[in-house]
N, C-alpha and C positions, 0 to 999 in steps of 0.2 A: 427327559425325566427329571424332576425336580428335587428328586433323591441325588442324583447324579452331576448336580447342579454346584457350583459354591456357596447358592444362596442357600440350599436344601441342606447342603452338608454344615456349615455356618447356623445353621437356625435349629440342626437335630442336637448338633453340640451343644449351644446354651441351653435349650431347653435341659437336655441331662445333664448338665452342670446344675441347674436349677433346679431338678429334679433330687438329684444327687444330695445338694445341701440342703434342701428342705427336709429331704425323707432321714438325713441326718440330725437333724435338727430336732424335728418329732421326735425319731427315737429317745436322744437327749434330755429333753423338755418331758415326755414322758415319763423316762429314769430317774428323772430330777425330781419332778413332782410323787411318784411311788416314794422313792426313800425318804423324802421330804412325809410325808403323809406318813409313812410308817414309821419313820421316826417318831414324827410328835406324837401319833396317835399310841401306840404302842408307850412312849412315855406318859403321857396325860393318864391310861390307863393302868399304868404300872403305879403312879401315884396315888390316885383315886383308889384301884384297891387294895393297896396296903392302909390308906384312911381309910375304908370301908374296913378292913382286916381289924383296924385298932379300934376303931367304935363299937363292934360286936363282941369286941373281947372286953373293953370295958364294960358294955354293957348288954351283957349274955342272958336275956331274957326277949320276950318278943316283939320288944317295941324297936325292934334293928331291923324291924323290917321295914316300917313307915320311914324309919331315917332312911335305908335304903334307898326307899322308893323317894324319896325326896331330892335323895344325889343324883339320881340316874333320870328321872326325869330334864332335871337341872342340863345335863352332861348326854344326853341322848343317846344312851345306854341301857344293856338290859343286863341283871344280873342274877348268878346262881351261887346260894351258900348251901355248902353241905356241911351237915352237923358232926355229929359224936356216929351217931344211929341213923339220920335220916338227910335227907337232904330239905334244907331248909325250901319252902315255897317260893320258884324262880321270881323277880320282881323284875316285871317285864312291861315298857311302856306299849299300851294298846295303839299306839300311832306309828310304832315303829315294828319292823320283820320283826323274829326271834325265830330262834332256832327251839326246836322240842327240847327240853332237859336231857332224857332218855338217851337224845341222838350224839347232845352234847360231852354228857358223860360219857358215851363207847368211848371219846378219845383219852389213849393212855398217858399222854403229856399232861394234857390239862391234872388226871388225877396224881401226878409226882408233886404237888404241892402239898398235898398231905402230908408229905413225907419231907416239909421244910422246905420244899424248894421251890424259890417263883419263876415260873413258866410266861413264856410269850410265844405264841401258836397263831400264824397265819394259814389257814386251812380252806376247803371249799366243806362246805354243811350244806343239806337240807333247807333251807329256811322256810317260813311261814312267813304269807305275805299279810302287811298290817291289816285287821277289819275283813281279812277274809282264812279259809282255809288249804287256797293253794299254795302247794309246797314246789320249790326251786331250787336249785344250787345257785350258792350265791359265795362269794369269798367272805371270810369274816377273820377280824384278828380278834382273839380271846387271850385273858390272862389270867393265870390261877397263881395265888397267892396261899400262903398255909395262915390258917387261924389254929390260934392255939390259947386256948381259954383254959384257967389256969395253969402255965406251962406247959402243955400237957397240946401237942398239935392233933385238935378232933377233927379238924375240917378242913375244907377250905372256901375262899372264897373267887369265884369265875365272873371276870366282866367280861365284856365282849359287845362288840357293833359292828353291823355289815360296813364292808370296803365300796357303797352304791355311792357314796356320795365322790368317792375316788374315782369312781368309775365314769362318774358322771362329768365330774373336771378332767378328767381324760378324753373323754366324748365330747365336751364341748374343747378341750386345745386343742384335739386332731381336727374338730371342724373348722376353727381359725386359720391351720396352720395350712387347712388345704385351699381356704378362701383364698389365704395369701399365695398358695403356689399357683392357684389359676390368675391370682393379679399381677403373677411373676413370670410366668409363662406368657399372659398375654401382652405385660410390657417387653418381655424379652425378646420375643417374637416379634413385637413393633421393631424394636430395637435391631434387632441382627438384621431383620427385611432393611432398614433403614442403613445399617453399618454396611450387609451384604451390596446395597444398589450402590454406595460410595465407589465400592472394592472392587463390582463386578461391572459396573460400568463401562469403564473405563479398558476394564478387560475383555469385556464384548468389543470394543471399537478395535482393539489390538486383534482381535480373532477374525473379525471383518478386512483389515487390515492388511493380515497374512494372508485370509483368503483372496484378494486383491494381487499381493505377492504373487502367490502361486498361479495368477490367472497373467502374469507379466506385467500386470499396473504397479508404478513402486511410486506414483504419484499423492497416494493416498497419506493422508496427515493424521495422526492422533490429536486432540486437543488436549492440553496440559491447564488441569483446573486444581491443581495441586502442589506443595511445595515438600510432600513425603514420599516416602521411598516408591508410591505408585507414579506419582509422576514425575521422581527420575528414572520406572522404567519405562515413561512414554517418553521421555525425551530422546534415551538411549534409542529405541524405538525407532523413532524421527529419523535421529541422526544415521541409524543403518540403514534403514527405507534410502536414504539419500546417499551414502557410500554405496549401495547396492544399483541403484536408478545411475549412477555415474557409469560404475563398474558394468554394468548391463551394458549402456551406452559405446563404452568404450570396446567393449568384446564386440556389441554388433559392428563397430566402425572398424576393427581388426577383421572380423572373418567376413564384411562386405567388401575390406581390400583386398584381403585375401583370395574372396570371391569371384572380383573382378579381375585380377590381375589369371586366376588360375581359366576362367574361361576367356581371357586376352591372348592367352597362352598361345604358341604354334607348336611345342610339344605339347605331349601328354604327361600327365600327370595322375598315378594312381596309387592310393593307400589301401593296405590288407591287414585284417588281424593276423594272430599266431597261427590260423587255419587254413589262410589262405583267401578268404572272405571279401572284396571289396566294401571298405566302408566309405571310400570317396573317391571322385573320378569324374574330370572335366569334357568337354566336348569333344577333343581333341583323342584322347585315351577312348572314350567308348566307341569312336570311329573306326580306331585300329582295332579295341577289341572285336567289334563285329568283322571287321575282316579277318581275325582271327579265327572266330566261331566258325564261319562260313567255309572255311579251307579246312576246317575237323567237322562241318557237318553237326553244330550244336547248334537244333533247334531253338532250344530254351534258352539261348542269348538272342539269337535273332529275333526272335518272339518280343524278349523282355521290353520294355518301358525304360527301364531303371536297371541300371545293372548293380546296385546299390543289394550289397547280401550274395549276390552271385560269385561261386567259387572260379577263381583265376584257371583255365584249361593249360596243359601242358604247350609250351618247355617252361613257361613261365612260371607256374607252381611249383617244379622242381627248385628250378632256382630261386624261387624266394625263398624254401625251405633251405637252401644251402647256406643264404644271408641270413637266415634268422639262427640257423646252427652254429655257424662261424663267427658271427654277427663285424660280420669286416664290409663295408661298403664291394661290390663286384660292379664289373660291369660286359654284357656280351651281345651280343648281334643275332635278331633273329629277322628271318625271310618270310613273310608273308604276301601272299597274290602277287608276285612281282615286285613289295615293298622292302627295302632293307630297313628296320627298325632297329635303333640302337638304344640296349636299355641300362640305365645306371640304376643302382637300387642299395640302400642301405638300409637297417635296421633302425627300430622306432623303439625308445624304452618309457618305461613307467616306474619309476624308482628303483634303478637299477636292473628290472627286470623286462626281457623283450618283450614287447606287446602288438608287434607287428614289424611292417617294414613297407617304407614307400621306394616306389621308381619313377625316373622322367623318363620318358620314352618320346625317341627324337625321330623322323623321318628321314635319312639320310641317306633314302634314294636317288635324289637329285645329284648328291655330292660325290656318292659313289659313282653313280653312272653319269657326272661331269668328268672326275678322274681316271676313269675309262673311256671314256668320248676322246679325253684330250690325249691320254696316251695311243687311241686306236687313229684319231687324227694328225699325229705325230707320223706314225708308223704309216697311215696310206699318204700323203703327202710326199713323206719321203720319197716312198717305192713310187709313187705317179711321179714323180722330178725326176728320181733317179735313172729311170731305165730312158727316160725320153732322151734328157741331157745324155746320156752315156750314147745314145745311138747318135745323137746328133754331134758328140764329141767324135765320137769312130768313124760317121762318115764326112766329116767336114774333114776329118784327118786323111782317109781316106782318097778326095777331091785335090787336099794340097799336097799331097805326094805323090799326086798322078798314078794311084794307082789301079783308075779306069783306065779300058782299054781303051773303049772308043766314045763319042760322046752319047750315045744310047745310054750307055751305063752309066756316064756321067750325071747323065738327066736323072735316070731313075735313082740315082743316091738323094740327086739335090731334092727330087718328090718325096722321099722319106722323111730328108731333112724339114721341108716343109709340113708333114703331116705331124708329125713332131710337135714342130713346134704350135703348129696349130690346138692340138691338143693341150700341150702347157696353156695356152693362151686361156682356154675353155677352164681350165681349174683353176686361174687368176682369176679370170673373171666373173666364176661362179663365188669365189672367195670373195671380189670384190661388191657382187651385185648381194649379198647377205650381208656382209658388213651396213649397206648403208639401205638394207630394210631393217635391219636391227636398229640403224639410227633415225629411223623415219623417213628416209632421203627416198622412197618409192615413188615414182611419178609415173600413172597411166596416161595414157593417151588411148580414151575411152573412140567407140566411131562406130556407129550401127553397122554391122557384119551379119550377112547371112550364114544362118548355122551348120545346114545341109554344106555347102560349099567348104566350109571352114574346115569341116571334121573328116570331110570324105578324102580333103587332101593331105590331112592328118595322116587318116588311116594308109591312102596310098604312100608314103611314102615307108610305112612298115612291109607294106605287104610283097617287097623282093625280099626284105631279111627275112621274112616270116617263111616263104616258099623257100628260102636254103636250109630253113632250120626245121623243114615242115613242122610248121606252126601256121593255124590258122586266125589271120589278123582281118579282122570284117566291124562292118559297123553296125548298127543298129538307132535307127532314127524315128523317134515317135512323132512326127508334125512336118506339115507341106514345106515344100521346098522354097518358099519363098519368105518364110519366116524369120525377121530378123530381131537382133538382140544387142545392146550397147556392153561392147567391151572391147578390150585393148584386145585387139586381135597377136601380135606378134608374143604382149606375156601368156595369152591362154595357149597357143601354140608350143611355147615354152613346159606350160603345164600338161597338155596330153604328152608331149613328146618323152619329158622323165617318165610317167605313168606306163606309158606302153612302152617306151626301150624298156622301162624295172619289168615290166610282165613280162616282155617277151625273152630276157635275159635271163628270168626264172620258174622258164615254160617249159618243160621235155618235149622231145618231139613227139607230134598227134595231138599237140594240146591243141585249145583254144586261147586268143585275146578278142575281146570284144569291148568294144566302145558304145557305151549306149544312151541317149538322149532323147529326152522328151518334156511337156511345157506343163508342169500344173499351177495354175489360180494365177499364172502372170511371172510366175517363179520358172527360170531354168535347171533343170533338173537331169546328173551325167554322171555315168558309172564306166569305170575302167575295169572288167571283169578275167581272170586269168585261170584257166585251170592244174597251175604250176604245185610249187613243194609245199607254199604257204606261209605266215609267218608263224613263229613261238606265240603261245598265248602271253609269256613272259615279258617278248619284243613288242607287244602294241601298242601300250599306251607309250614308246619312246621314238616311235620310227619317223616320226615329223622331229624330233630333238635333231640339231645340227650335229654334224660327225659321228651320227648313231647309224650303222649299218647293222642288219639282221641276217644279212648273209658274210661269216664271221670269215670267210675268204680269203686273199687279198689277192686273187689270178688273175691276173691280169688278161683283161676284156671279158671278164663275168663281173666287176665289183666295183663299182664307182668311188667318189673321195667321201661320202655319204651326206652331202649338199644338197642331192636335190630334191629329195620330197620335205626337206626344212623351206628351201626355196616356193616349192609349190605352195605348200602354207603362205606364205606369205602372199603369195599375188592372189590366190581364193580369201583369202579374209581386207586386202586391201580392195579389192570388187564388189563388199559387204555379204559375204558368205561363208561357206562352214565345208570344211571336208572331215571325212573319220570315211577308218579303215573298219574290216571288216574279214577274218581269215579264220582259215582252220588247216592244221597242218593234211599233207596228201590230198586234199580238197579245193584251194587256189585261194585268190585272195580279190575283193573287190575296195575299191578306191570309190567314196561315193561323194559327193558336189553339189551343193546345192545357193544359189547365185537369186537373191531375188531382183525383177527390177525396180530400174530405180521411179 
């Protein structure tokens, strides 16, 4: 709207400024000319009939009336003497109005002249228009003057002439004045159009400009075609656009370090308002959040995209709320799917006032259950040295104090002694043979073996332990018996053999161990199956970790030094394969292998 415009509001102001002094002006000019005009007119006529007043007093007979009529023609004027008795015959030019005598005389001013005293009467009259007989109000000023012929005041005398010609110089100023205001109006209006495009130019470029701003472009330039206060505020202008375009710059290159560094992260990282609310939250953090959702059974995180808005679930929301209360940095430990998450969290403020509170949240399951490893490692090692050393210390004491009887017994100390130490040997050298897979130092000696043969002798040599423990130890074999496969025969041996001693050692009697194999797309494909106690859903994802045992134990001949299914790992992924477990407690536990060829 052009109303609404500065060019509209600019161009309505001068013109009423213009308006304003012209219509002032008129009235002025107007006022000027009236009192002007009744001045002299009213004077010229106060003179005239006092010389009309003194010639009929000198000469009071009826030749005062051709004089009359001689002045007033002159002077363009009509006149009325009133006698002693009558009123003299009005002398009235026929070119010009008059007023009726009759109408004249009603007025009671005009007749106080009679009575001495001279009157000046602006009035609106009747008039009669010249050469015809319509009558109009017309303004007219009249003067009555006293004639007094022989001392003695009989009359008076009444000049008077219509205010038309007043009227008429009035009518033509106002027409001037209004010529002038539409030549004033329409230079003004040139003019403000022409000041406004200076003013608003420039101020259009700035509103473009901003608009730009607000769209993120701070590239945009005003042009400064000015050396007055509008183009120093395009320069100012400029110069913000450009402190602004830096500042932008500099914020994007902070929160894209920011950015990166926070999804570089191996913690979590996450900020909440005062409500609890996620307003930010790296890769790392919305991982564990979903494992968190999923252990309370919250749909609506698992669902989510974005966890961005999404209120923080318990215990976690408690505790923020206790950092924002207290507003002291805390820090505690929470257990999720088998993860220990460790969370630091301090308070966020906004001018002294809280406005949230961030936490790192750290995984420090690995660290916990390495310091549990090494301590549970500690403690079986021990007690596997211990009691070997200690029988082997009693009976070699034993042998050199001769206290065998005869050499039967003798023998069977020294067979103890020997099993003994055989057994220490098997935990050095399980300790040894992990050391230098951890170092890379694994060497197969790969050699095409028959599978059928390989596994059946596996199986046999469980199935006396299995028959004392009634436990049924069988195989199960998918492909001809003459089927062969490239692998280190003597470490896969190694590998059924920990699988089925773990099953069978954590099998009640009447269970089942089953071994089972079969060939898909060229891949070897073998499952160690048990119908034992099972592992923790807790204990899964760690029971390949070295020194992690899941049966918490240490009885000796139920519990290994917890090596070996670390050790299995290792020669299944040096053969370019994969194993994962697979359990449920009261239900058993399957070991599954999968080995492609090469």
């Amino acid at each position: 709207m052009v109303w609404n415009s500065v060019v509209g509001k600019l161009w309505i102001t001068i013109i009423g400024l213009v308006a304003v002094v012209l219509t002032l002006l008129s009235l002025l000019l107007v006022q000027f000319l009236d009192q002007f005009y009744y001045q002299g007119s009213s004077d010229n006529l106060k003179k005239l009939a006092i010389q009309m007043s003194t010639i009929i007093e000198e000469h009071p007979d009826a030749e005062h009336v051709d004089t009359g009529r001689d002045l007033i023609e002159a002077f363009n004027m009509n006149m009325i003497v009133l006698g002693v008795e009558q009123v003299v015959p009005a002398v009235e030019k026929e070119t010009l109005p008059h007023v009726p005598p009759a109408l004249l005389l009603e007025n009671e001013q005009l007749l106080k002249a009679m009575k001495g005293e001279v009157i000046v009467v602006r009035d609106r009259f009747p008039v009669r228009s010249a050469g015809s007989d319509d009558i109009h109000m017309a303004d007219i000023l009249a003067v009555s003057v006293p004639l007094n012929i022989k001392d003695h005041p009989t009359g008076a005398v009444i000049l008077y002439q219509t205010l038309e010609e007043l009227t008429e110089t009035t009518k033509e100023t106002t027409k001037y004045i209004l010529y002038a205001a539409a030549i004033g109006i329409f230079l003004a209006t040139i003019f403000a159009f022409f000041l406004s495009t200076r003013i608003t130019q420039p101020l259009r470029q700035m509103r473009k400009a901003a608009d730009s701003f607000a769209e993120g472009d701070f590239t945009t330039e005003i042009q400064i075609r000015s050396n007055d206060e509008i183009g120093d505020l395009a320069s100012t202008f400029n110069h913000m656009a450009k402190q602004l375009d830096d500042l932008i710059h500099a914020l994007s290159r902070e929160k894209e370090q920011l950015s990166s560094v926070l999804r570089s992260m191996i913690d979590g990282v996450i900020t909440v308002d005062i409500e609890g609310r996620i307003i930010l939250a790296n890769p790392p953090a919305e991982s564990m959040f979903k494992a968190l959702a999923f252990e309370h059974s919250l749909s609506e995180w698992l669902e989510a995209e974005n966890l961005i808005g999404m209120k923080i679930p318990d215990p976690l929301s408690s505790f923020s709320r206790n950092v924002m209360e207290e507003q002291h940095e805390s820090v505690t430990d929470v257990t999720v799917q088998g993860r220990t998450l460790s969370i630091i969290m301090a308070p966020l403020y906004d001018r002294n006032q809280v406005r949230g509170a961030v936490a790192v949240l750290r995984d420090v399951t690995k660290e916990r259950q390495l310091d549990k490893l090494r301590k549970d490692f500690v403690a079986n090692v021990s007690h596997e040295l211990r009691t070997p050393l200690a029988m082997l210390q009693g009976y070699s004491e034993a042998i050199v104090d001769d206290i065998a009887g005869d050499p039967e017994e003798t023998k069977e100390l020294a067979q103890i002694i020997h099993d003994e130490s055989v057994r220490m040997s098997r935990l050095v050298n399980d300790l040894l043979d992990l050391g230098r897979m951890d170092a890379g130092f694994i060497e197969l000696n790969k050699e095409t073996v028959q599978l059928v043969p390989m596994l059946d002798k596996i199986v046999r040599k469980f199935t006396v332990v299995g028959k004392e423990r009634n436990i049924s130890v069988r195989s199960e074999l998918d492909f001809p018996y003459t089927d062969e496969f490239l692998l280190d025969l003597d470490r896969m041996e190694q590998v059924f053999t920990n699988l089925i001693d773990n099953a069978v050692r954590h099998t009640e009697a009447g269970g089942k161990v089953t071994l089972f194999a079969t060939m898909k797309e060229q891949s070897l494909y073998m499952e160690v199956r048990d119908t034992g106690s099972g592992i923790p859903e807790a204990d899964l994802p760690f029971v390949f970790e070295r020194f992690y045992k899941a049966d918490k134990a240490r009885t000796r001949g139920r519990s290994g030094t917890g090596l070996g299914l670390s050790i299995v790992k290792q020669i299944v992924l040096a053969h370019g394969g994969q194993i994962a477990v697979h359990s449920k407690l009261g239900e058993g536990t399957t070991f599954s292998i999968h080995i492609p060829r090469d």
